[in-house]
C-alpha positions as CSV (number, residue, x, y, z in Angstrom):
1,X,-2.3,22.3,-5.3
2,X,0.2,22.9,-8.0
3,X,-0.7,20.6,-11.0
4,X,0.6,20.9,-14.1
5,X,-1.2,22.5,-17.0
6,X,-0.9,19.2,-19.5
7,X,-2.4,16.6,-16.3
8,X,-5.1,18.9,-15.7
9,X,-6.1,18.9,-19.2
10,X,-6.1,15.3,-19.7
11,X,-7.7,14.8,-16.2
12,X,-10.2,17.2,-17.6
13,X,-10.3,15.6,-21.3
14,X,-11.0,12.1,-19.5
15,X,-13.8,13.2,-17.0
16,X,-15.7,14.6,-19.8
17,X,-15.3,11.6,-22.0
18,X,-16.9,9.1,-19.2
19,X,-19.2,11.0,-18.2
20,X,-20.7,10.8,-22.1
21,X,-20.0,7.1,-21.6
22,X,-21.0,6.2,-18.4
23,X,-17.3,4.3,-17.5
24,X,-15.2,5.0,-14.7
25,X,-12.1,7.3,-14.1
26,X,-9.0,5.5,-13.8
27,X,-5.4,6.5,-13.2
28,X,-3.9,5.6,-16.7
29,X,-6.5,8.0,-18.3
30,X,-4.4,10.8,-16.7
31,X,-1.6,9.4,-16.0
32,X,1.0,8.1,-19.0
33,X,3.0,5.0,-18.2
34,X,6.4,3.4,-20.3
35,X,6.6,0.9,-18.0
36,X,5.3,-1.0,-15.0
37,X,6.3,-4.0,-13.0
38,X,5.0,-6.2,-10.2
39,X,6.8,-8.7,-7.7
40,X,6.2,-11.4,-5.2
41,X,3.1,-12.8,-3.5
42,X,-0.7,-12.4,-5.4
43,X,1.3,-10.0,-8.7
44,X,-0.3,-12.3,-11.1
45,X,-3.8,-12.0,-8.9
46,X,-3.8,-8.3,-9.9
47,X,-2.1,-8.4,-13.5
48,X,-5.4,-8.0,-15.2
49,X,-6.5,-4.8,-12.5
50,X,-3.6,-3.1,-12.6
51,X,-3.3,-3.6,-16.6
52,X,-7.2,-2.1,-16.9
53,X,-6.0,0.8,-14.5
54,X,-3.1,2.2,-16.1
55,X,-3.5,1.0,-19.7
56,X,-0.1,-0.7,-19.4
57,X,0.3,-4.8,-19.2
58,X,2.8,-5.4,-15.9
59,X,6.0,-7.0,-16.4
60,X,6.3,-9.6,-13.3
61,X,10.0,-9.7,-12.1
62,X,11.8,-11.7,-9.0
63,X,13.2,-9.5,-6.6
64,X,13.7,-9.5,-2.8
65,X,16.2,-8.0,0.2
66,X,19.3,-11.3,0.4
67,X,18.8,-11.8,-3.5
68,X,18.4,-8.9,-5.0
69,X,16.2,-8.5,-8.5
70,X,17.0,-11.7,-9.9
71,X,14.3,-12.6,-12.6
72,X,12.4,-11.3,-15.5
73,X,9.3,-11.8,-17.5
74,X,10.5,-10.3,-21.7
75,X,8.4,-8.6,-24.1
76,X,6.4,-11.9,-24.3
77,X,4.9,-12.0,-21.0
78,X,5.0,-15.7,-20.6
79,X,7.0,-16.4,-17.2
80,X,10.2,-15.1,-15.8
81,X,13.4,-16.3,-16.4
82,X,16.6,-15.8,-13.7
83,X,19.7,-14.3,-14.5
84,X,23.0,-16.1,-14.5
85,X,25.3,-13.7,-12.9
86,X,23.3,-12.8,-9.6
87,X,23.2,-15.9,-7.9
88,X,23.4,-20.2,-7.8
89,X,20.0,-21.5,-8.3
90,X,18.8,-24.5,-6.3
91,X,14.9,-25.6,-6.8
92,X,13.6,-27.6,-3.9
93,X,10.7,-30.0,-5.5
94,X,7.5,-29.7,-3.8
95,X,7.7,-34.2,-3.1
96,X,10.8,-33.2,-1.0
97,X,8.7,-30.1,0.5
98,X,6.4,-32.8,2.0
99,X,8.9,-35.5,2.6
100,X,10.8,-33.0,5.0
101,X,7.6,-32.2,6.8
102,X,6.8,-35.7,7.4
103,X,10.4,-37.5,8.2
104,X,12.1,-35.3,11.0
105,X,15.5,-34.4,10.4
106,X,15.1,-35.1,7.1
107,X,17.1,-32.9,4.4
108,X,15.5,-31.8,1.3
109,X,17.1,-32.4,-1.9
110,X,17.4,-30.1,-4.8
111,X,17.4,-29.7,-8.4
112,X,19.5,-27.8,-10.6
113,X,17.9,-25.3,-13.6
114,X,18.2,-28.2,-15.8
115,X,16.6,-30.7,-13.9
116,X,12.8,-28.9,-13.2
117,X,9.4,-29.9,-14.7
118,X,7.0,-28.3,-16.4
119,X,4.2,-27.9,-13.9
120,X,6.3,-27.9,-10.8
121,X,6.4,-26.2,-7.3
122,X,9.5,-25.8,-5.9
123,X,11.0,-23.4,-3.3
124,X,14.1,-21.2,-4.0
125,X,17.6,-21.5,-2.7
126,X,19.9,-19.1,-3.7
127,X,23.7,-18.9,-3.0
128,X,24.5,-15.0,-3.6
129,X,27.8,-15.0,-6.2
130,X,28.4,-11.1,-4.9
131,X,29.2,-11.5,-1.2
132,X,28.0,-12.0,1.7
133,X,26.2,-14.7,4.0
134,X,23.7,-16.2,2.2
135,X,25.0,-19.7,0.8
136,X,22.6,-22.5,-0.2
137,X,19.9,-20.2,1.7
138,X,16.2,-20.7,1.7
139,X,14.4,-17.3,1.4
140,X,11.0,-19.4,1.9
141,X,9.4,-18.0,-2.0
142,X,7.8,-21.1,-4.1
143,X,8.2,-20.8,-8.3
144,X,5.9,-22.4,-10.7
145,X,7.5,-23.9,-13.7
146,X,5.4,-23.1,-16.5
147,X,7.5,-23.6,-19.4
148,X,10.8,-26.3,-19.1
149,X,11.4,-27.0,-22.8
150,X,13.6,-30.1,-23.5
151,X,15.4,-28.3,-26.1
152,X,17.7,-26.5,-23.8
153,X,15.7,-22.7,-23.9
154,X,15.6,-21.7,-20.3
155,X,13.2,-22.5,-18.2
156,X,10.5,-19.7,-17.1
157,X,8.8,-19.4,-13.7
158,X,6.0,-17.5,-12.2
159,X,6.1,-16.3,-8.2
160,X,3.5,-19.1,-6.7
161,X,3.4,-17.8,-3.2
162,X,5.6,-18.3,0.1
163,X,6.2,-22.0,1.5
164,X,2.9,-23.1,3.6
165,X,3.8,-22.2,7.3
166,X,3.9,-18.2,6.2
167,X,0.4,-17.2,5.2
168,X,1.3,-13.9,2.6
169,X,-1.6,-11.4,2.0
170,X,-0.3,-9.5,-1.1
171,X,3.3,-8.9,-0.4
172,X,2.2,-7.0,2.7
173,X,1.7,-9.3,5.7
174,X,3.0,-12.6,6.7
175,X,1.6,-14.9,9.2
176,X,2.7,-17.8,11.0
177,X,1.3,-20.2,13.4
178,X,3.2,-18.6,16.3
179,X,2.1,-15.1,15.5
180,X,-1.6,-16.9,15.3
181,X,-1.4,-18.7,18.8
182,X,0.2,-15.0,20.3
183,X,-3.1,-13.3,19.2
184,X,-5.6,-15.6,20.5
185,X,-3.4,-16.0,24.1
186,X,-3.6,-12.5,24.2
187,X,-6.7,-12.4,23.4
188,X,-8.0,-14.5,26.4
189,X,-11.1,-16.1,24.0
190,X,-11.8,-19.2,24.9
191,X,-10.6,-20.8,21.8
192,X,-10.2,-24.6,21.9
193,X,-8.2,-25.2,18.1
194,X,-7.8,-23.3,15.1
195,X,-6.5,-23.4,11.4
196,X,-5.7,-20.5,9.5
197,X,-5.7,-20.9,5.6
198,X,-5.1,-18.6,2.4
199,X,-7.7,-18.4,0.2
200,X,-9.3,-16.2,-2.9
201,X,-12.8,-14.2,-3.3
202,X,-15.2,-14.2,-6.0
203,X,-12.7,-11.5,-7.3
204,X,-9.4,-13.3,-7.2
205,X,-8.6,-11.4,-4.3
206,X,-6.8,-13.0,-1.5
207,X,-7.5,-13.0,2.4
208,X,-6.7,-14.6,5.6
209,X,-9.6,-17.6,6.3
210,X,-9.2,-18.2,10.3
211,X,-11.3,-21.0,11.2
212,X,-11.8,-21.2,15.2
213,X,-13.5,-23.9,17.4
214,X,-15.1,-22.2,20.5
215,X,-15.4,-24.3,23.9
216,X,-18.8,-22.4,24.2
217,X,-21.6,-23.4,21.4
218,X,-24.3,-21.2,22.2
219,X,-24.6,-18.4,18.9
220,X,-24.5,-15.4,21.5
221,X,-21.1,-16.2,22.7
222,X,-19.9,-17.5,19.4
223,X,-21.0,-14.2,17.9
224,X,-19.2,-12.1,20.8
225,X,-15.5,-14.3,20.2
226,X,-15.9,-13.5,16.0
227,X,-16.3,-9.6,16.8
228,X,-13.7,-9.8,19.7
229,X,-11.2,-12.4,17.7
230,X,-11.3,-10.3,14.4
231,X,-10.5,-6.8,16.9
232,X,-7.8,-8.5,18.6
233,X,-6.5,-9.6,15.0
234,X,-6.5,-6.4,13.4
235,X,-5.1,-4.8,16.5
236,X,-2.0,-7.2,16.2
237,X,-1.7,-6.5,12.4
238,X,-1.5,-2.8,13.2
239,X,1.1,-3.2,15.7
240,X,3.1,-6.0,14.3
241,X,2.6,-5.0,10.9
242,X,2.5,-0.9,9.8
243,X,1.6,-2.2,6.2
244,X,-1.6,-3.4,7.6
245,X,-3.6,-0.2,7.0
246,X,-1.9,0.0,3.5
247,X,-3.1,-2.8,2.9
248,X,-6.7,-1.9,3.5
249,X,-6.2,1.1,1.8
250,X,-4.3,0.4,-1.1
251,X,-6.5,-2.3,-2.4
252,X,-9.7,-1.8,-1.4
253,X,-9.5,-5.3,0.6
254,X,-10.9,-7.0,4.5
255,X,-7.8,-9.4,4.5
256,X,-9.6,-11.3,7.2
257,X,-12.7,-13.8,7.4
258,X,-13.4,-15.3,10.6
259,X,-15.3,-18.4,10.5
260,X,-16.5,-20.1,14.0
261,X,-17.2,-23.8,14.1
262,X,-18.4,-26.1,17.2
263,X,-16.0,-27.8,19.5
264,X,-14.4,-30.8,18.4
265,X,-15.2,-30.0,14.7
266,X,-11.2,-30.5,13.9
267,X,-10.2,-33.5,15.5
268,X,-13.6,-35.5,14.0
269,X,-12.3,-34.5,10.5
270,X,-8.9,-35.2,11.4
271,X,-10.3,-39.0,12.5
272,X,-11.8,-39.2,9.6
273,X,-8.5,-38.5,7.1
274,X,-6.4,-40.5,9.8
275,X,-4.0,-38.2,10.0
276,X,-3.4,-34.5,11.7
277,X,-4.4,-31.0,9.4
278,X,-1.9,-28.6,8.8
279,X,-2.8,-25.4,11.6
280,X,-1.1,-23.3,8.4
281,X,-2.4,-23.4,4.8
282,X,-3.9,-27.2,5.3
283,X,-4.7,-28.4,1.8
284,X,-8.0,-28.1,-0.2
285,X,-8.7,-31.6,0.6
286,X,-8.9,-30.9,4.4
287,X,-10.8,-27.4,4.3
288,X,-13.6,-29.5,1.7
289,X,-13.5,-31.9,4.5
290,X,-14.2,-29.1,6.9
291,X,-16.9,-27.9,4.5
292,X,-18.6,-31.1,4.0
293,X,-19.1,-31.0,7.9
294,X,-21.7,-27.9,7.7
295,X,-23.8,-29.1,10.8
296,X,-21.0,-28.1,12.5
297,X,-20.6,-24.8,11.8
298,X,-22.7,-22.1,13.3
299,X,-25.3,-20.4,11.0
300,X,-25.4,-17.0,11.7
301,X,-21.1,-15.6,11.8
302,X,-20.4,-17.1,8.5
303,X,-20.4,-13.6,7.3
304,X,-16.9,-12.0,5.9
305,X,-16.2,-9.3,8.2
306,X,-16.8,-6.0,7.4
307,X,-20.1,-7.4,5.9
């Protein structure tokens, strides 16, 4: 390999300095940064990683195919702010979010930069001021307002994560209810109901929580569908997703847990709320209700796989 006489002596410098220590190699110990940034779905989860790797604190922007690189944190670090000449910014309020979900047909309403709050969800909708097709178009990203200042500063936004029917592992796979039910057909288990929900480690780091109701209950079977269902779900990430692997690789990560429950676990908590759960990202409320209902579960596949 042809390295360059200056790495190899910092690469060297560095190993000899942790071995004394006892502290890990890490890439910014070799390798000499201006600048880095991060974008879209879990940046912020992996600021404080990526800062400890390379020595350099991450500058989160907005960026993305129909908008182009729209936002940027400053020198401060304290949320993003959008720039006036790429596009019209429209914020859809998360109250109007839930609204449409509930009334059918119903049409959101949106807020202009002036009229967000401090603490707010909304979704995105840009109209593109270069050209082009995308007017008044929802790209499906949600912004958290974490500074609105009634002086008339801009507001700044962090990237929250994409609206709740896409589940978003780290910018690298998104999954929807349809791709879900595809799998499992395919798969020929004999699942009776499902939700699949996005949630975060002990580390902050995200992954894909699938929790399945078998038609079977015996812990045999139930153990079979988890090792068959997580194949069958990794196979479909492969070939529906080539960043799959990446993702593995990259960050060290099992984006899936599998977690099997007995039949008619579901609909009891769902009588029990008096209303339906969300088969995408259902809220905390309805996976603590799931949780609360532990005799339900089966004891021994509660394990994250890989474990």
């Amino acid at each position: 390999m042809k390295i360059s006489p200056s790495i190899a002596m910092r690469y060297l410098k560095a190993k000899k300095r942790h071995k004394k220590d006892g502290k890990k190699l890490v890439p910014g110990d070799v390798f000499k940064l201006k600048g880095l940034v991060i974008s879209g779905t879990d940046g912020p989860h992996y600021k404080e990683r990526l800062a400890n790797a390379w020595g350099v604190v991450p500058l989160e922007i907005s960026a993305g195919t129909e908008l182009t690189v729209v936002g940027t944190e400053d020198f401060n670090r304290n949320g993003m702010v959008f720039f006036p000449d790429a596009c019209f910014y429209e914020f859809i309020p998360e109250s109007e979010l839930v609204r449409e979900e509930e009334e059918e047909g119903y049409i959101p309403r949106t807020c202009l930069m002036d009229g967000v709050k401090k603490g707010g969800f909304y979704e995105l909708v840009i109209s593109v001021f270069h050209g082009g097709a995308f007017m008044r178009y929802r790209i499906g990203d949600m912004y958290h307002c974490i500074s609105a200042d009634p002086d008339g500063s801009l507001p700044r936004f962090t990237f929250h994560d994409r609206v709740k029917d896409v589940i978003d592992i780290a910018g690298f796979t998104r999954i929807t209810e349809a791709s879900i039910e595809e799998v499992i057909k395919r798969s020929n288990l004999h699942i009776h109901n499902w939700l699949a929900a996005k949630e975060y480690d002990s580390n902050d780091t995200p992954f894909l929580h699938l929790y399945v109701e078998l038609d079977v209950e015996d812990e045999e079977n139930a153990a079979v569908t988890r090792a068959l269902l997580t194949e069958h779900m990794a196979l479909y990430f492969k070939f529906f997703d080539s960043d799959y692997d990446d993702l593995k690789k990259l960050l060290d990560m099992e984006p899936l847990y599998v977690t099997v429950m007995k039949k008619g676990t579901i609909e009891d908590c769902e009588k029990r709320l008096g209303r339906k759960i969300r088969k995408i990202n259902p809220s905390a409320l309805d996976i603590q209700s799931l949780k609360e209902r532990r005799i339900d579960y089966i004891p021994s596949i509660l394990n994250r796989v890989g474990d």
